[in-house]
C-alpha positions in Angstrom: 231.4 31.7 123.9 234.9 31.6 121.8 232.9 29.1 119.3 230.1 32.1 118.6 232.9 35.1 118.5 235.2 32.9 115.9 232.0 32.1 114.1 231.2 36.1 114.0 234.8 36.9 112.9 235.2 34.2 110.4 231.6 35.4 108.9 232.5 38.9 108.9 236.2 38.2 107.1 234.5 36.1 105.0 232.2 38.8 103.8 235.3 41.4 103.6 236.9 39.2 101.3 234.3 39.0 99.2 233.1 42.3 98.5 234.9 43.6 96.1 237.8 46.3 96.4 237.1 49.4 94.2 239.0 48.5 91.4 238.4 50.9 88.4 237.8 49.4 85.2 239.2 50.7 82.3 238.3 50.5 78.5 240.7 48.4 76.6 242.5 49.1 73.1 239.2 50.0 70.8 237.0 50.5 73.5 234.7 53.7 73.2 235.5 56.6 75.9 234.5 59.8 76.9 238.3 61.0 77.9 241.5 59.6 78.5 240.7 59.0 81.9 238.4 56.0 81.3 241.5 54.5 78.9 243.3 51.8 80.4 247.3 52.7 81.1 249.1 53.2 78.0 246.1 54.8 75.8 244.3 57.7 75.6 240.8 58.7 73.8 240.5 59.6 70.4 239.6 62.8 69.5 238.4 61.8 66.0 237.2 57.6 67.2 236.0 58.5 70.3 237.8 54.8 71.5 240.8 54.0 72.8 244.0 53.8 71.3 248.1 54.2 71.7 249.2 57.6 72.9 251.1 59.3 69.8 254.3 58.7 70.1 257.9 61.0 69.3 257.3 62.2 65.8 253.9 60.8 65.5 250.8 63.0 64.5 249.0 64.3 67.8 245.8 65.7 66.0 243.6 62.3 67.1 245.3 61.4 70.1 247.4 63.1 72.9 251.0 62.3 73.3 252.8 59.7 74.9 253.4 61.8 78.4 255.8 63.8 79.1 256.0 64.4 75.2 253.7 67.7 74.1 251.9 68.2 70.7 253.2 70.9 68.6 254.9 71.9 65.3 252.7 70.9 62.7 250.8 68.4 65.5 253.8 66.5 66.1 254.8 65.2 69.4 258.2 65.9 70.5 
């Protein structure tokens, strides 16, 4: 009886470990994207590319690509 139930357990945590967790995968530097949200950390989704790149950063033009957070876009498309 203890043979079958370790047999059951070791089947079943064999098949938990194997099925994947829900991991979200992300599109990488150059990658095409519908919104920031499918960028990997670090970039955001080009208004102008459609793909990913770099978040603007201080000083940098924000008209393609949203700021590095918690800079905002503004005077003259600037982040600051």
């Amino acid at each position: 009886m203890q043979v079958k139930v370790l047999t059951v357990l070791t089947a079943l945590m064999g098949f938990a470990a194997a099925s994947p967790l829900e991991q979200r995968a992300c599109a990488a530097n150059g990658d095409s994207c519908a919104s920031t949200a499918a960028c990997c950390e670090g970039l955001a989704c080009s208004t102008k590319t459609s793909k990913c790149i770099p978040y603007a950063r201080p000083g940098a033009s924000c008209a393609e690509v949203p700021c590095v957070p918690p800079m905002v876009c503004g005077f003259g498309q600037l982040c600051y």
